[in-house]
N, C-alpha and C positions, 0 to 999 in steps of 0.2 A: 923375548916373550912374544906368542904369538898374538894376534889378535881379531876376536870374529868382532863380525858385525851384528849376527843371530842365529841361533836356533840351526837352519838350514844351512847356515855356510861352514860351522862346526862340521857337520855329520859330511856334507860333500869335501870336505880336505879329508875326513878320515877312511880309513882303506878298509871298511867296511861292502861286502860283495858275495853274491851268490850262495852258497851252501853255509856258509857261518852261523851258526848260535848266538843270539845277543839276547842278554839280560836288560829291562828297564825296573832298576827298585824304585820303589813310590812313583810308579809308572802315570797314575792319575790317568786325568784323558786321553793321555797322550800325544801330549806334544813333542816329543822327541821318539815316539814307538811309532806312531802312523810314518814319519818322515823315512824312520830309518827299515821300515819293513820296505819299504817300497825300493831299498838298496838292497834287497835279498831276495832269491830265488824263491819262488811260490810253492816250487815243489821240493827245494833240496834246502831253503834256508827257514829259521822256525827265530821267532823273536818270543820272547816269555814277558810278557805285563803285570808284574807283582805291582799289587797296594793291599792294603791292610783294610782299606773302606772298598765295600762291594758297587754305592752309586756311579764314581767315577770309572772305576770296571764296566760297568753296564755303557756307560757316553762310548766308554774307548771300544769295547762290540760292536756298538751299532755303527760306531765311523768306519772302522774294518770291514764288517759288512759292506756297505757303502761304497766302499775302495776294492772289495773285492780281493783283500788283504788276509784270507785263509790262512795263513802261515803267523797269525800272530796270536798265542795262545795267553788269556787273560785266567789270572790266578792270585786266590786272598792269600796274603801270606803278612808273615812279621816277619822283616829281615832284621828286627833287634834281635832276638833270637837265631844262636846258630841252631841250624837247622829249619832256622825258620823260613825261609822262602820255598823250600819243600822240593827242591831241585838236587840232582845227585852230583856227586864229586867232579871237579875238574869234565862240567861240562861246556862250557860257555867258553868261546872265543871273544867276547867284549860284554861289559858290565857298564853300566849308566846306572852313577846316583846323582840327580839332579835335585838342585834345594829338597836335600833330604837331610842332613845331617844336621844342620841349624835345629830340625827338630828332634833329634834322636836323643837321649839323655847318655845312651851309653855310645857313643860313634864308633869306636874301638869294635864292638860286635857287628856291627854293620860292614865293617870293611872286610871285618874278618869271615862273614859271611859270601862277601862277594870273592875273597882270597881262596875261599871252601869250594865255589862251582867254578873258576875260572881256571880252562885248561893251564898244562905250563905255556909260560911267553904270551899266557893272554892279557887283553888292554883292557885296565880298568879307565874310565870318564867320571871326571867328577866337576859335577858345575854346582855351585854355593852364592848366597848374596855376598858382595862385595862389603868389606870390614869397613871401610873407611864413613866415620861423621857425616861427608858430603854428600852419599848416598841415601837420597831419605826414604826410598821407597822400599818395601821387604819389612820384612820382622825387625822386633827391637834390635838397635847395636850389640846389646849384651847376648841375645841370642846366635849373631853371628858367628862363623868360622872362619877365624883371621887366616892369612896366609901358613905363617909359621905351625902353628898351633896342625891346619890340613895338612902341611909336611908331615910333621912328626907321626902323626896319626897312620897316614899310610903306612910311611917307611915301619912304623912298629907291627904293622898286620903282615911284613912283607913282603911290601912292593919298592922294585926299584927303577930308576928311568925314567927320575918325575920330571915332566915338561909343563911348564904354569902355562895358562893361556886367560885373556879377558875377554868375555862376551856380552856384547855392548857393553851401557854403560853401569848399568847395577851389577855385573858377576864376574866371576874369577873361578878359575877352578886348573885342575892338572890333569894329566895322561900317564898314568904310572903302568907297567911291567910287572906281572908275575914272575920271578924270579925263580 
């Protein structure tokens, strides 16, 4: 099992580059879209910032702005619903759900949603609060999404080619293949 230290050192081990399409669900400010736009081509790659609340869409504009990050297009969506993030078929070369599914009640539609835009052989990311007791920071224990439990979940939307990874010390998440 792999293991990051943060944020930044995830997205730099991943082969993210130039003309690619990347997905961020429950995108918020932007903490893993500003990073990882700045890994894509200004004129040939496009990053998509789905959230469901319009405030943190507004933060993650004006940082683009800012960065002069043109290529990162923000947009309201409900990725519980398929169809909800409002992107078409098999377009996205990489998907990022980051502490999203903790809160989602159906997770099963969320993945399946990202299964919906990601071309074939694309990379879904998935980073979640780490399950364990010890961890006290994040959402309640019982809202967590155990290890096992994110296996299955994928693998039934899917995806195959799960690689677990932990990032620092609150998170855990995988790397799974469109199959």
């Amino acid at each position: 099992m792999q293991n990051f230290t943060g944020p930044q050192e995830l997205i730099n081990h991943l082969d993210i580059y130039g003309q690619q399409i990347v997905v961020d669900f429950g995108a918020g400010a932007g903490l893993l879209a500003i990073p990882i736009a700045k890994k894509l081509s200004p004129e040939t790659g496009k990053l998509y910032a789905i959230d469901i609340q319009e405030g943190p869409l507004e933060v993650l504009r004006a940082a683009a702005r800012k960065g002069h990050l043109y290529h990162i297009e923000t947009m309201r969506g409900d990725i519980e619903k398929l169809g909800g993030s409002k992107l078409k078929d098999s377009i996205a070369d990489w998907v990022f759900i980051a502490n999203v599914l903790f809160q989602a009640p159906d997770k099963e539609i969320v993945l399946h949603e990202a299964f919906r835009i990601l071309k074939d052989h694309g990379t879904l990311v998935i980073v979640e609060w780490h399950p364990e007791p010890a961890h006290i920071m994040g959402p309640k224990r019982e809202a967590r999404v155990p290890k096992i439990k994110l296996f299955d979940i994928v693998r039934s939307a899917g995806f195959a080619s799960l690689r677990e990874f932990t990032l620092g010390e609150h998170h855990h998440g995988l790397i799974a293949k469109k199959s």
